[in-house]
Structures are given as C-alpha cells and as structure tokens.
C-alpha positions as CSV (number, residue, x, y, z in Angstrom):
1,X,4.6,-10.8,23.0
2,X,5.9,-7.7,20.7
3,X,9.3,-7.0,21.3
4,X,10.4,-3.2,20.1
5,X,13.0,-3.0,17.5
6,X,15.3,-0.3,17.4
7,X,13.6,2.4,15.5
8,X,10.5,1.3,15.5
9,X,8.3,4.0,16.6
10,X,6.6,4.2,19.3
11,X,4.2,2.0,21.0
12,X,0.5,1.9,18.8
13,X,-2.7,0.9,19.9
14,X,-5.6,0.3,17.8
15,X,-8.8,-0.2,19.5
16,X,-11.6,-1.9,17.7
17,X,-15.2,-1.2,19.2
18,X,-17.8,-3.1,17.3
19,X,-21.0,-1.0,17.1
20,X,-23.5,-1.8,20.0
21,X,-26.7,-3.8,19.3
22,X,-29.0,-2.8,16.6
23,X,-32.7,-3.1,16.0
24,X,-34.2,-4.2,12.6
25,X,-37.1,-2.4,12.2
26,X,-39.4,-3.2,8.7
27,X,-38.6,-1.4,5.6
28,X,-34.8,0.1,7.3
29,X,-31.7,0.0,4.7
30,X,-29.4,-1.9,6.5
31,X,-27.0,1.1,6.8
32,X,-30.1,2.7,8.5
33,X,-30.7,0.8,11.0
34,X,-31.0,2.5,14.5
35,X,-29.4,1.2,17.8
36,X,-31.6,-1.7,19.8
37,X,-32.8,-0.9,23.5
38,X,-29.7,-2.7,24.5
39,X,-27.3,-0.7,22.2
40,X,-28.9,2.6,23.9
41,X,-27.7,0.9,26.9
42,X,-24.1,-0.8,26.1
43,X,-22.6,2.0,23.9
44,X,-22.5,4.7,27.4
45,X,-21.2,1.3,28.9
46,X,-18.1,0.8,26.5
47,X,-17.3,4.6,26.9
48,X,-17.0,4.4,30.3
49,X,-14.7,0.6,29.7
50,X,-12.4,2.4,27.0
51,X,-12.0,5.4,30.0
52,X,-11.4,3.2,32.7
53,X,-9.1,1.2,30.3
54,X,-7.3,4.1,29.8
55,X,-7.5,3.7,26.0
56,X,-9.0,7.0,25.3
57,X,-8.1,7.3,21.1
58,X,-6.2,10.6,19.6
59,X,-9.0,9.8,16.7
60,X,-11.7,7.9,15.6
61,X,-12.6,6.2,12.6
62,X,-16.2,5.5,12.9
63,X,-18.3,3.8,9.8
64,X,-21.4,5.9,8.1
65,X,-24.1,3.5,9.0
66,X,-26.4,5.1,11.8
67,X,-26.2,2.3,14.3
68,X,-22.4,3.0,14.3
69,X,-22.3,6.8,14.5
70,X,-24.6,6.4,17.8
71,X,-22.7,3.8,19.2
72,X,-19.5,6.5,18.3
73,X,-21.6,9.3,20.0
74,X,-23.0,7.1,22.8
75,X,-19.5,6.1,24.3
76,X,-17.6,9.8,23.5
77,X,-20.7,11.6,25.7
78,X,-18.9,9.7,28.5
79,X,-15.6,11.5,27.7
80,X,-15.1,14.7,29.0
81,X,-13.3,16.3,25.7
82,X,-13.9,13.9,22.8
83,X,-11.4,13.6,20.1
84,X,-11.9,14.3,16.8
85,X,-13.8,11.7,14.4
86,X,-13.6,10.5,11.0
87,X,-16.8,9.1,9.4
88,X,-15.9,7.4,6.3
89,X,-18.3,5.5,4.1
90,X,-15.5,2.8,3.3
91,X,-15.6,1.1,6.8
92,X,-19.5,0.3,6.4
93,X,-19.4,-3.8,5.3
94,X,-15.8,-3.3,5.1
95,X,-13.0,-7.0,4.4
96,X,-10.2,-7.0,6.7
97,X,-8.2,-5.4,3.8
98,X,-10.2,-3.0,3.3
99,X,-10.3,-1.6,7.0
100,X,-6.5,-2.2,7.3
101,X,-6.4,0.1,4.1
102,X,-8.2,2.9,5.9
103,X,-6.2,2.5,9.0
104,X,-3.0,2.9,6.9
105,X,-4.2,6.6,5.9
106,X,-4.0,7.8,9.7
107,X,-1.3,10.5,10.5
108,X,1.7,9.2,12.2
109,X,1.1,11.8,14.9
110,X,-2.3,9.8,16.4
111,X,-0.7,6.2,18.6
112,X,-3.8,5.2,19.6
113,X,-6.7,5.2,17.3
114,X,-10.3,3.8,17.5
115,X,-12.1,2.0,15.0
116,X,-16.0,1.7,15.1
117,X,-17.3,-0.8,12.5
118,X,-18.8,-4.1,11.5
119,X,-18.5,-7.9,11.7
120,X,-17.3,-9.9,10.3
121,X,-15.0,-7.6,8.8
122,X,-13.5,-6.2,12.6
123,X,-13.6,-9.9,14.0
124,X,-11.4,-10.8,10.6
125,X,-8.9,-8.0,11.3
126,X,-8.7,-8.8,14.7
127,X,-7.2,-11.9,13.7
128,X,-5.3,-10.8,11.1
129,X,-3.3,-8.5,12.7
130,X,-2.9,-10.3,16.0
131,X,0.1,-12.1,16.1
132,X,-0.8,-13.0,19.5
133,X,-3.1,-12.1,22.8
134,X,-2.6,-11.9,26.3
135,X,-4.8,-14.7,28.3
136,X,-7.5,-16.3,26.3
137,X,-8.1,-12.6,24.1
138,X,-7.4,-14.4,20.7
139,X,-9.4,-17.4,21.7
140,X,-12.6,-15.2,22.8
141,X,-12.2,-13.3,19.5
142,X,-12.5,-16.2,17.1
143,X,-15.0,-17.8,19.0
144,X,-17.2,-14.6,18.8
145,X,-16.8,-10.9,18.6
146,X,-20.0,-9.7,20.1
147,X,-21.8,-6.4,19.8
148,X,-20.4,-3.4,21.9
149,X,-16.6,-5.6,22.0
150,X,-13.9,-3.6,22.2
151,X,-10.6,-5.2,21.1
152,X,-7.0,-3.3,22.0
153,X,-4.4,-4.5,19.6
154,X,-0.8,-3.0,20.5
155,X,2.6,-2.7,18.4
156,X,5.5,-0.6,17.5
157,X,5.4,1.7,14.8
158,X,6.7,4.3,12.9
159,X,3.9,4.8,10.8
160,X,0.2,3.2,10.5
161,X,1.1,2.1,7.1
162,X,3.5,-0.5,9.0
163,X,0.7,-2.0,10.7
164,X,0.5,-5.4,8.9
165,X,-0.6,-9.1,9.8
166,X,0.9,-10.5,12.6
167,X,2.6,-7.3,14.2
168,X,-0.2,-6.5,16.7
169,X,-0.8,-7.8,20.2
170,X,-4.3,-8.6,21.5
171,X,-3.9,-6.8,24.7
172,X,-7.0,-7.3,26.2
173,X,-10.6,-8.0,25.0
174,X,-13.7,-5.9,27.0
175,X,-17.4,-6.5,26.5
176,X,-19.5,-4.0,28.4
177,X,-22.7,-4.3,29.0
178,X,-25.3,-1.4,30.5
179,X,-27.4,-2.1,33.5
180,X,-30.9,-2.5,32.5
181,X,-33.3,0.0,33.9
C-alpha cells in the first residue's frame, strides 16, 4: 500500500490502456495496422470501463501507430468532453524506460494521465513501477496484459518526474470486452 509522505504531492494516477485488438492485413507497416472487428468493438467498451471507473485522464498520451489512435478515439467518443491528447511518435515500440521518459515530461498540473501504447513495453512498465497491487492485479499483469487492458497505477507526487520504480500502486486491473453484434 502507498503511504503519503509529507509533501509529497498529491495523489497520481497513471492509467495504462493497451490499444484494442488489431488486424494484420497483407502488405500493412506494422505502425499501420488498423483495429480488428473486435478492437472496433472493445475500444467503445474500455471508454465506457475508464468512465464507470471514474478514471477519466486530465491528458492522454496516445502512441502514432493507427491501431492506437482509434483505440484513443474509440474510448474518448464515449466521453462527453474529451481531454486533450498527445500523439507522440516515441511511445510506438517503446522499453519501459522509454515510456517512463515520456511520462516524466507531463505538467505537474495533470494527476491523472492516460497512456495508450504497446506490449511488451506497457506490460514491462506496469511492473516496473508497481511496487504493489490490490488483489491479484500484479499477478494478472505478469501473467498477461491483453489487448484493450487498462491498468490504474496510483502514487503521490509532486511532479511526474518523481514517478519511479516501485512508487506506484496497481489499483485495479479492467479488461473490457464489447458485446458482439
């Protein structure tokens, strides 16, 4: 459990949403690829989880590659006033350094920020920054971060530059799935 030091900051949450599932059509760049049947379905699906979870972001951080920026604009359509978003080229087959990097740029006025990206780099930071999760969270994430997951980690900070391994809580762990038509 994260305790909060005296002048920490306030409390953080960074919410991880793996883009939802992809096709692979012939002759598609992988950072072209479009969104599968079931991604069409699951993206609406984790927009309405992330509302119901009440872990609506003050910004997102979304990665370039097409089957991410749908599965960004998929889940915001179910928003009523999306926040701003951040496509940045560096979170496309990003290490867990590298994401953690990107994360560290945010402004100290967004607490809870979402980050739309790739395995294995998400599943990696995940684990990296989780110190520990509630229930069986951290267990479900190293046994497989699936498409469409969406993992809340929660801490204290000042700043998102203080956001280092081992300081985050795995609050929960979410994978929505859309009803099939």
């Amino acid at each position: 459990m994260i305790e909060r030091a005296a002048g920490a900051g306030p409390l953080r949450r960074l919410v991880v949403l793996r883009h939802a599932k992809s096709a692979w059509p012939l002759d598609v760049a992988d950072h072209d690829r479009p969104l599968a049947p079931r991604g069409r379905r699951d993206a609406p699906a984790a927009g309405q989880a992330l509302a119901e979870a009440g872990s609506l972001p003050d910004l997102a951080l979304c990665s370039t590659a097409v089957r991410a920026r749908r599965t960004w604009e998929l889940a915001a359509a179910e928003w009523g006033t999306p926040p701003p978003v951040r496509y940045d080229r560096r979170l496309y087959a990003a290490s867990p350094a590298g994401l953690l990097a990107v994360v560290h740029e945010v402004s100290a006025e967004v607490e809870t920020l979402l980050l739309i990206g790739h395995n294995p780099g998400l599943e990696e930071l995940i684990l990296a920054l989780a110190d520990d999760g509630v229930d069986d969270t951290l267990e479900r994430v190293r046994t497989k971060f699936p498409t469409s997951a969406i993992a809340v980690l929660s801490w204290y900070g000042t700043t998102w530059r203080a956001l280092t391994p081992g300081a985050a809580l795995l609050t929960s762990l979410t994978v929505p799935r859309g009803a099939k038509k």
